[in-house]
N, C-alpha and C positions, 0 to 999 in steps of 0.2 A: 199124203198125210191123212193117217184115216184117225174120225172124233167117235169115240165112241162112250156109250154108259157103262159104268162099270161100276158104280151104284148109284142110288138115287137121285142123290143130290150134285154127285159132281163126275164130272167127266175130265176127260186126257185127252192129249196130243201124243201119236206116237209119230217118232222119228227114225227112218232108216236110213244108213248109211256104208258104202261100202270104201273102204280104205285101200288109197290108187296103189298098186303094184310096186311104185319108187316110195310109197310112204316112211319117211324118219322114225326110230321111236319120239314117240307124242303124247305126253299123259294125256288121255281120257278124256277131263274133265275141260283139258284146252282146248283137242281136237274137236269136242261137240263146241265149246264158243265162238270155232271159226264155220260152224254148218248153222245152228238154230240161230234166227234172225231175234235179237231183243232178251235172247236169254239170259240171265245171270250167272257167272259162274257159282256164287251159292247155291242157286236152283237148283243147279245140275250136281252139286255137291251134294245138295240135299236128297235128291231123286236117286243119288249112287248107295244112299245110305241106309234108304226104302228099297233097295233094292230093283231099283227101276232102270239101271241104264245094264246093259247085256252087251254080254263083246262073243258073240257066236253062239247065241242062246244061255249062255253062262254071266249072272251078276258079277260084279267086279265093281272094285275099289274106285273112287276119287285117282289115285299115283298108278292105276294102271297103265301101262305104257301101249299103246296104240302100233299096231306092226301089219305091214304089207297085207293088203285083203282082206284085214278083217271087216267081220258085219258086226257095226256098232248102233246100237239102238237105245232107242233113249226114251219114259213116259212121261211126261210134263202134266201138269193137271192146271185147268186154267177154268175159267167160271160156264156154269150153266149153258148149252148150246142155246139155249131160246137167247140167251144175255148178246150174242153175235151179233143178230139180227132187229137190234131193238131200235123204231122209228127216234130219232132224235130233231129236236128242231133245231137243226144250224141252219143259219143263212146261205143260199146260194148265189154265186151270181152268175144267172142265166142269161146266155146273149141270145139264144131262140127258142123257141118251143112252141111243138104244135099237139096234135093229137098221137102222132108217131113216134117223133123224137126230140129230146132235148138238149142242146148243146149248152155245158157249163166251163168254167174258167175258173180251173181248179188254182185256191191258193198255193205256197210253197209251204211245206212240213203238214198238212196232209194226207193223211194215208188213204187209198182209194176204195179198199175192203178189210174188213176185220180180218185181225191172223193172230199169232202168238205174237202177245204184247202187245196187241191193239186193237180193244172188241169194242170201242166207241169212240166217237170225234170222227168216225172214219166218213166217205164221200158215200158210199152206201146207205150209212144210216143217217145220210140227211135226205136221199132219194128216195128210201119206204117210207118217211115221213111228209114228203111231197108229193108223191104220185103213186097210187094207191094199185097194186098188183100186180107189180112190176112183174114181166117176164125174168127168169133168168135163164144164163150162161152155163157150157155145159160144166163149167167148177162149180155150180149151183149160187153164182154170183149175180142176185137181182140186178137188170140194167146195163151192164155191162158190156161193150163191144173189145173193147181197148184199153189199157191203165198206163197210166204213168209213175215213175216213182213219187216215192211223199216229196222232195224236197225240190222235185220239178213243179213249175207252175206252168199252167197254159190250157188248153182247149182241150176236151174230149166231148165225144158223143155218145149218148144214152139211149136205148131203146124202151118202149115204152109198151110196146105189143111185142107178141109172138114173132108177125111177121117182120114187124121193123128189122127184128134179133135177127131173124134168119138173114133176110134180105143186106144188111149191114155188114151180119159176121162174112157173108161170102165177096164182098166189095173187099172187105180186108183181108180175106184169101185171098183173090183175087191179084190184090195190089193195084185195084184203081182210085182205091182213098190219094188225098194228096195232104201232104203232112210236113210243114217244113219248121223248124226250130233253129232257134239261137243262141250258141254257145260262146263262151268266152272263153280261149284255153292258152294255155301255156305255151311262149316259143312263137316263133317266127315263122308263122305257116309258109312254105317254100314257094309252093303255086299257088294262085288266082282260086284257082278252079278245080277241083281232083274227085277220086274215087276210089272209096276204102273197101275193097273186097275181102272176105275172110271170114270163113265159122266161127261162130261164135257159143262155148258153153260155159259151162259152170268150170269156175277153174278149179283144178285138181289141187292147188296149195289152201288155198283159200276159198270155203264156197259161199260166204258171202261177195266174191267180184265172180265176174265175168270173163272170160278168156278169149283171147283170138287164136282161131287153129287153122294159120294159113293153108297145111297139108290137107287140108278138109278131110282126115281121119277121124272127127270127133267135133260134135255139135252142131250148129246148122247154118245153113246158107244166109247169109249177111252181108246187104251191101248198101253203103252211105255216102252221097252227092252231096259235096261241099264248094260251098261258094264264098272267099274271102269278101268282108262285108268292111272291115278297119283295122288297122294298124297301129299297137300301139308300144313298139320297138319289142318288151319284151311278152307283151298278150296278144293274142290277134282274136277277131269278132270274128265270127263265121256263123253262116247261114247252111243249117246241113237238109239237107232233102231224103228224106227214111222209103230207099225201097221196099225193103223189107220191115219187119217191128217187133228185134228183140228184145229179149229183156237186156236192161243195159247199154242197149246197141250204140250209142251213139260215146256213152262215156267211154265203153271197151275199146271201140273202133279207134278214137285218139288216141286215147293211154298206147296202144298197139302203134300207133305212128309216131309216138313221142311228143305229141302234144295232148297232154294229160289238162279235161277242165279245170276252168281256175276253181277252187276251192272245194275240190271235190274230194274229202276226207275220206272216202273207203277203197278211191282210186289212186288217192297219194298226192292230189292237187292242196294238199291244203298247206304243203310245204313251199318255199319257196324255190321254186323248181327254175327259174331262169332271171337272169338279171346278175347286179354288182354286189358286191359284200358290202357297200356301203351301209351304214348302220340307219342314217336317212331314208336310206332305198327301202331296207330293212321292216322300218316305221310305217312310211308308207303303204308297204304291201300289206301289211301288220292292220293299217286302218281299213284297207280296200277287205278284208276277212271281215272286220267286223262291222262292217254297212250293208257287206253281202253274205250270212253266217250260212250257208250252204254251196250247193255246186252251180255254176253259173249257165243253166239251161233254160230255155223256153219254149212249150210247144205252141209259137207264134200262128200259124197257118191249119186251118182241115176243111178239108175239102169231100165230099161225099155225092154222092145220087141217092135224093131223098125216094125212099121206098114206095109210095103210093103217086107222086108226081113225076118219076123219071126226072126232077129238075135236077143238075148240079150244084150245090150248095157251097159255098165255100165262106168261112171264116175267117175274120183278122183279128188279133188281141194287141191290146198292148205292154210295151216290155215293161213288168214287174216296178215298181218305185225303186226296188233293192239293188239288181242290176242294174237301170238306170244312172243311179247314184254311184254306181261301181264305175260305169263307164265313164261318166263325165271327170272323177277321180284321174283317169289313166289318159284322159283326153290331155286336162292339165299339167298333167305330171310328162306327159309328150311334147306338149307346146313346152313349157319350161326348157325341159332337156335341152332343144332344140337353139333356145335362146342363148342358153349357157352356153351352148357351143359354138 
């Protein structure tokens, strides 16, 4: 995504995009709302009308219809590049911090850095406003080692220096961070114990999710250690352990095994995907949504080698009030079952 000026006062997002080989006809205006994350289809309406969205260097309509290979490109205008980056005081809540690094406990919804749709509230601009020079990242992201999505809560780590950055980003090359979270997903996980192997990219229907690409022809190496943690007939708890750290990894890697996170709206968990028709059961699940209004992850564990001590560090969080209250819900609704029967 390149920001550039384009007059004084306001700048663009451009967006490129190439349309896979099996592509359907697809207006346009849809095909961009399943690529730009938060865009509006007005926007893009609007932007077709200025003459800003191109389908192979040629403007084109809103009801253009979208066909195999095209290169669709799209300019969005969104506020001020200085407006990105602007210290804000939200409260953090930091479990360490030293002179290197600082490990925070990011809430759920969230977002980690500014992007289209979201150039403040974000986790960024509340760390230029605590810690003054941040190093950044080479997407030019002050602090940053690692992100999670908005609507995941739990532990990450900040660098604070130069070397911290460096020293950090290659531990998570590396793969000697230790990273374990807790999901709550749909269905009756089979084993104990397993290992979800499988590339993972951008999926070709929808490029807001993620894909599993067992043939490993397409995306990258992805693999996630899961540990049944409870059982609650029709959700199960698990504890996953992230070798790897994609984007998505952990919600794709399910979804791909058939146990889609509970409530995870962009992966299809928000449906109710296993259980009775009962209209009861129905409610229930209906309440368990709305105690816990996103996907039901947590990056509970991180584990590092702090950079100037050689020590291994490792973190615990606690599970969220939201899931909590989700589980104890699924706990009752197990005992009960169990009684009735």
């Amino acid at each position: 995504m390149d920001v550039e000026e384009l007059e004084k006062e306001e700048f663009y997002e451009h967006f490129r995009y190439v349309a896979h080989s099996g592509q359907e006809p697809l207006r346009v205006d849809k095909f961009l709302m399943n690529f730009v994350e938060n865009a509006t289809r007005n926007k893009i309406q609007q932007a077709a009308k200025a003459g800003n969205v191109l389908v192979n260097d040629i403007p084109v309509k809103s009801n253009y219809k979208v066909k195999p290979n095209d290169v669709v490109r799209v300019v969005l205008s969104h506020p001020p590049h200085e407006n990105l980056l602007v210290a804000e005081d939200i409260p953090l809540d930091i479990v360490f911090e030293d002179d290197q690094v600082m490990v925070v406990n990011k809430p759920a919804g969230m977002v980690v850095h500014p992007g289209h749709g979201n150039y403040s509230g974000t986790l960024v601009n509340a760390l230029i406003h605590h810690i003054e020079n941040l190093p950044t990242n080479s997407n030019e992201r002050p602090g940053l080692v690692h992100r999670i999505d908005k609507d995941t809560s739990g532990l990450l780590v900040v660098a604070k220096t130069e070397f911290a950055m460096a020293h950090l980003s290659k531990q998570f090359f590396d793969r000697t961070t230790e990273r374990l979270y807790y999901a709550l997903v749909w269905g009756n996980v089979d084993e104990d114990e397993g290992r979800i192997e499988g590339n993972i990219g951008r999926s070709l229907k929808n490029r807001l999710q993620m894909s599993v690409f067992p043939e490993g022809d397409f995306g990258k190496h992805a693999v996630t250690h899961y540990k049944v943690l409870e059982r609650f007939s029709y959700v199960t708890l698990v504890q996953c352990k992230l070798e790897t750290g994609r984007t998505h990894q952990i919600r794709a890697h399910f979804k791909h095994i058939g146990h889609t996170l509970f409530n995870d709206e962009r992966y299809g968990g928000h449906e109710i995907l296993k259980g009775t028709t009962f209209t009861k059961y129905k409610q229930f699940v209906e309440n368990c949504f709305k105690v816990l209004p996103r996907q039901a992850l947590h990056a509970k564990t991180l584990g590092f080698e702090h950079p100037t001590t050689n020590e291994f560090l490792r973190f615990n969080s606690e599970i969220p009030q939201d899931i909590e209250m989700c589980l104890e819900k699924w706990r009752t609704y197990t005992v009960n079952q169990k009684v009735d029967h």
